[in-house]
C-alpha positions in Angstrom: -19.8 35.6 -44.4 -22.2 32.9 -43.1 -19.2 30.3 -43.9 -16.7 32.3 -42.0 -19.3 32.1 -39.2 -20.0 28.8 -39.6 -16.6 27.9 -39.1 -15.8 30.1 -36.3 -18.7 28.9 -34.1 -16.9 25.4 -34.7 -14.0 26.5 -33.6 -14.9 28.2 -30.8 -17.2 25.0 -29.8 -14.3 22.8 -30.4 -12.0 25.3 -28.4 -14.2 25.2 -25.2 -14.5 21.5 -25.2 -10.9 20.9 -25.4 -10.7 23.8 -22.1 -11.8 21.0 -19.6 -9.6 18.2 -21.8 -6.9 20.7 -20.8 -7.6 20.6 -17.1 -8.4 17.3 -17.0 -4.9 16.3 -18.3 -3.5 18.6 -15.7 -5.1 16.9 -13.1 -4.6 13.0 -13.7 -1.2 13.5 -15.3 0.1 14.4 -11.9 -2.5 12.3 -10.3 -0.7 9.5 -11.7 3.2 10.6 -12.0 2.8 11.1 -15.8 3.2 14.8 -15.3 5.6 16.3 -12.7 2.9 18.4 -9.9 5.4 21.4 -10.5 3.5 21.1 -14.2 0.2 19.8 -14.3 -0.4 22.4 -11.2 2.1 24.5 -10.9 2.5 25.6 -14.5 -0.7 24.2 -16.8 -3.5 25.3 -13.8 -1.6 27.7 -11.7 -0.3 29.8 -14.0 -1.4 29.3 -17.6 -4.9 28.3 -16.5 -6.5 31.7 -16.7 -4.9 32.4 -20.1 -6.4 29.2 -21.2 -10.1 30.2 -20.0 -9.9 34.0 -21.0 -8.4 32.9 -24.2 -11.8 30.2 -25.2 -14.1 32.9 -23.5 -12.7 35.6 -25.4 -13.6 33.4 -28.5 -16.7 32.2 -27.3 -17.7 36.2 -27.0 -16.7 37.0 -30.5 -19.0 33.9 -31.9 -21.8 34.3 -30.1 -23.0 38.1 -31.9 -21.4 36.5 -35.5 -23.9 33.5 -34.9 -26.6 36.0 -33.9 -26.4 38.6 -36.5 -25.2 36.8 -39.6 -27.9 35.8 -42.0 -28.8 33.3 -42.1 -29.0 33.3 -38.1 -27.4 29.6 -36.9 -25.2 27.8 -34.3 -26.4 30.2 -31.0 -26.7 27.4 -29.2 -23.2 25.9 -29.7 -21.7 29.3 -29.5 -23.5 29.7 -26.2 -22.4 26.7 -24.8 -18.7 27.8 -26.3 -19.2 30.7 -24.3 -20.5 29.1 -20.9 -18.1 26.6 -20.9 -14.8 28.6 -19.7 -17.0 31.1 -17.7 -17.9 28.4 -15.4 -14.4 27.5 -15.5 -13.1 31.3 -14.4 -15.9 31.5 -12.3 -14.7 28.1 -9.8 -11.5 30.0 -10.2 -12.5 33.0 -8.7 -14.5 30.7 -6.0 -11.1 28.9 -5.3 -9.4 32.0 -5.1 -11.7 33.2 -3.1 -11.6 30.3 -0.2 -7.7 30.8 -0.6 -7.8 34.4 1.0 -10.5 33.2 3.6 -8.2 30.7 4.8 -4.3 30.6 6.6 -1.7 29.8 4.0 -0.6 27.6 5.7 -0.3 23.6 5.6 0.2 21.6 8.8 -1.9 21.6 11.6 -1.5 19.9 14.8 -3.0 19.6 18.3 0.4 19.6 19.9 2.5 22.8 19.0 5.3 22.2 21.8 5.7 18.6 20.8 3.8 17.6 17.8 3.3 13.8 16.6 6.5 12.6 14.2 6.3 10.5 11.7 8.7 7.5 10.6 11.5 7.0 8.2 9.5 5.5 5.8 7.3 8.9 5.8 10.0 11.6 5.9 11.3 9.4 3.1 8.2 9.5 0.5 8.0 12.9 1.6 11.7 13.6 0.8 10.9 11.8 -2.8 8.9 14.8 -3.7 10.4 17.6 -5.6 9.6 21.1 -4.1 7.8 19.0 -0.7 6.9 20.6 2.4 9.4 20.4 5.1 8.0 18.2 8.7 9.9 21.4 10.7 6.8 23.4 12.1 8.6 25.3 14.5 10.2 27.0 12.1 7.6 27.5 9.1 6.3 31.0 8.2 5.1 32.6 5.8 6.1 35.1 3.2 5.2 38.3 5.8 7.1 36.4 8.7 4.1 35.2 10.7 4.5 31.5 12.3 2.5 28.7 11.1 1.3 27.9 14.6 0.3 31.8 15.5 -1.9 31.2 12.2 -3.4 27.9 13.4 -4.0 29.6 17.1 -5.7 32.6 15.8 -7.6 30.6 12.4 -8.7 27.3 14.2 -8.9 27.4 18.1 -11.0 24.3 18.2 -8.1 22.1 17.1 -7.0 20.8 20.4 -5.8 17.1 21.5 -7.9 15.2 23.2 -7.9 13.6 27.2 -10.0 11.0 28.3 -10.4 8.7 31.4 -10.5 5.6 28.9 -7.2 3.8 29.3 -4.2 3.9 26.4 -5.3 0.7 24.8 -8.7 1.1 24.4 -7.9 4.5 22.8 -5.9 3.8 20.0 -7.7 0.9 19.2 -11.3 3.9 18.9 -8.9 5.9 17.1 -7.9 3.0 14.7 -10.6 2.1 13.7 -12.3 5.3 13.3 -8.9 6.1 11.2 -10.0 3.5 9.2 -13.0 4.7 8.1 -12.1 7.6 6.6 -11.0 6.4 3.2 -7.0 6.9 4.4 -4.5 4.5 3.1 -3.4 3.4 6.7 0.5 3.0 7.0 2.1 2.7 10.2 -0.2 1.2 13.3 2.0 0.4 16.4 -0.5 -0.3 19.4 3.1 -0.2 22.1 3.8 3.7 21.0 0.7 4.9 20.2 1.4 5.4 17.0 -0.7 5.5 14.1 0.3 7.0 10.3 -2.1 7.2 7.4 -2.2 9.2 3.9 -5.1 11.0 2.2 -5.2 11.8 -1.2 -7.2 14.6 -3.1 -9.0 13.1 -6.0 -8.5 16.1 -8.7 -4.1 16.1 -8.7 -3.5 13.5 -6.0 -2.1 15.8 -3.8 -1.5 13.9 -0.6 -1.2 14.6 3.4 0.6 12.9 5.4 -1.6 12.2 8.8 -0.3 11.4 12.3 -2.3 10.1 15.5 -0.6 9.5 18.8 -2.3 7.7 21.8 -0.5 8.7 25.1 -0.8 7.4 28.8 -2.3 10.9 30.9 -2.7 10.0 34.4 -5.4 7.4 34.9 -6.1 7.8 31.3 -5.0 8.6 27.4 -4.6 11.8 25.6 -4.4 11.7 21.8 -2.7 14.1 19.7 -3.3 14.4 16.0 -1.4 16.4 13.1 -2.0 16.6 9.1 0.8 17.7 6.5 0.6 18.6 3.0 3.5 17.3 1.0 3.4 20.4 -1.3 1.9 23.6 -2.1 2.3 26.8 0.4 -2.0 26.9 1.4 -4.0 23.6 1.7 -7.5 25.7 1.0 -8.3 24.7 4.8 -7.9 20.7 3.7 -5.8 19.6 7.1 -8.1 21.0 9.8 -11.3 20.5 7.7 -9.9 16.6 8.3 -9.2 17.0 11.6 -11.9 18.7 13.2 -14.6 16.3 12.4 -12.0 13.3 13.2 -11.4 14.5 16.4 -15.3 15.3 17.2 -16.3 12.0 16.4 -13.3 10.6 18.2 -14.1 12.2 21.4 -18.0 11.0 21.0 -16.7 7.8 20.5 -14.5 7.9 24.0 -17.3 9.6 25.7 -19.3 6.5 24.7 -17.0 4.1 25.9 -16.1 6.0 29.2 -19.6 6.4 29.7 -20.7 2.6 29.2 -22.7 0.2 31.3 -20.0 -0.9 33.6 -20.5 -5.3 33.5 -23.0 -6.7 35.6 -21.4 -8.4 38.8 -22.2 -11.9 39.2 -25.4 -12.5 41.9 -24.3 -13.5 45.1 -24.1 -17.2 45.2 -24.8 -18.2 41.5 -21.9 -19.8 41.2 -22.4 -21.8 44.9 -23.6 -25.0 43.6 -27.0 -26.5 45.0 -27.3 -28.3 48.6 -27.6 -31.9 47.8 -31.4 -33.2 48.9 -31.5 -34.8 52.3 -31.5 -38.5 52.6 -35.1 -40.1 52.5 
């Protein structure tokens, strides 16, 4: 009997150690295009992930009374840790799960539901490239019980809202630019003339990516500047798009407030630049 439990608590310590292997594959395969993200996510987390856990937890909880109980008593510890090992991956499952029901499912926000910023050829065409993708057509996204994207976003995140300041156009993209830069983005498209600035940000675990758009507009004596984020797939982005965009957009409008607010430039002193009466004649 002690061999039997010898080599079970092996196997289950071996089985919960290839558990996070498992994921791991999931997660960089489609990171890096080896796996298709319909797979590594869609099929190997999504849907067999929990059989996966339950299935090394399930051993782990039959080797940790054999290691107890069988004379002589060995190998709690590794059939401990074969037991904690997929309960602390069922338990960030439940925690995931759990942020997806506190959450919209929904995946593209924007400050501008009547006319929200577009994106270029070269984006629609990536995002084309993708199987399964999310569409750019906002107006007409809903969900599975018929409810609009943008009723979601109204009633879920009222403080996403665009932006108007007295600093001109210019000035405002360029604050927007380079705060845009800053945020670890790969930035695409920058076209100071329209306003336009495109960037990407991608997840580290999968390398799921969003497809971000920033338009600087003329608005009266001053600028307004729209902002939207996309997923490119999946149905719910866990809150990902306006967890970007609300601290963008704070900072952004602290950073306008600052220049708007500035020391205006000292005006030259009356007659500093009147050069100095030549000395009278001895």
């Amino acid at each position: 009997m002690d061999r039997f439990r010898d080599f079970f608590v092996r196997f289950a310590l071996l089985l919960s150690f290839a558990v996070p292997a498992y994921f791991l594959v999931a997660a960089f395969g489609s990171k890096f295009g080896l796996l298709d993200w319909r797979v590594g996510f869609g099929l190997m987390t999504y849907m067999w992930g929990r059989y996966v856990l339950f299935g090394a937890l399930v051993i782990g909880l039959i080797a940790l009374p054999l290691a107890f109980f069988t004379p002589p008593r060995r190998g709690v510890m590794s059939a401990l840790l074969a037991l904690l090992i997929p309960a602390a991956g069922l338990g960030y499952g439940i925690y995931v799960g759990a942020q997806a029901r506190d959450v919209p499912p929904i995946h593209d926000i924007t400050t501008d539901m009547i006319e929200p910023p577009s994106f270029s050829e070269e984006v629609a065409a990536a995002r084309a490239a993708v199987p399964d993708g999310n569409s750019l057509d906002l107006a007409n996204k809903r969900t599975g019980d018929g409810r609009t994207f943008m009723a979601l976003q109204r009633e879920a995140y009222p403080d996403i809202a665009h932006i108007s300041t007295s600093v001109d156009p210019a000035r405002a993209f360029e604050a927007a630019l380079a705060l845009a830069r800053e945020q670890g983005w790969s930035i695409g498209r920058s076209d100071a003339a329209s306003g336009a600035i495109e960037a990407v940000a991608e997840s580290f675990w999968y390398g799921f990516k969003d497809d971000i758009a920033i338009r600087v507009r003329a608005d009266g004596s001053g600028a307004r500047v729209d902002m939207r984020s996309v997923s490119r797939v999946g149905r719910s982005d866990l809150g990902a798009n306006a967890a970007r965009m609300g601290p963008f957009l704070a900072a952004l409008r602290t950073r306008l407030e600052a220049i708007d607010d500035g020391p205006a430039p000292a005006p030259e002193r009356e007659g500093a630049a009147a050069p100095e009466p030549d000395p009278p004649p001895p």
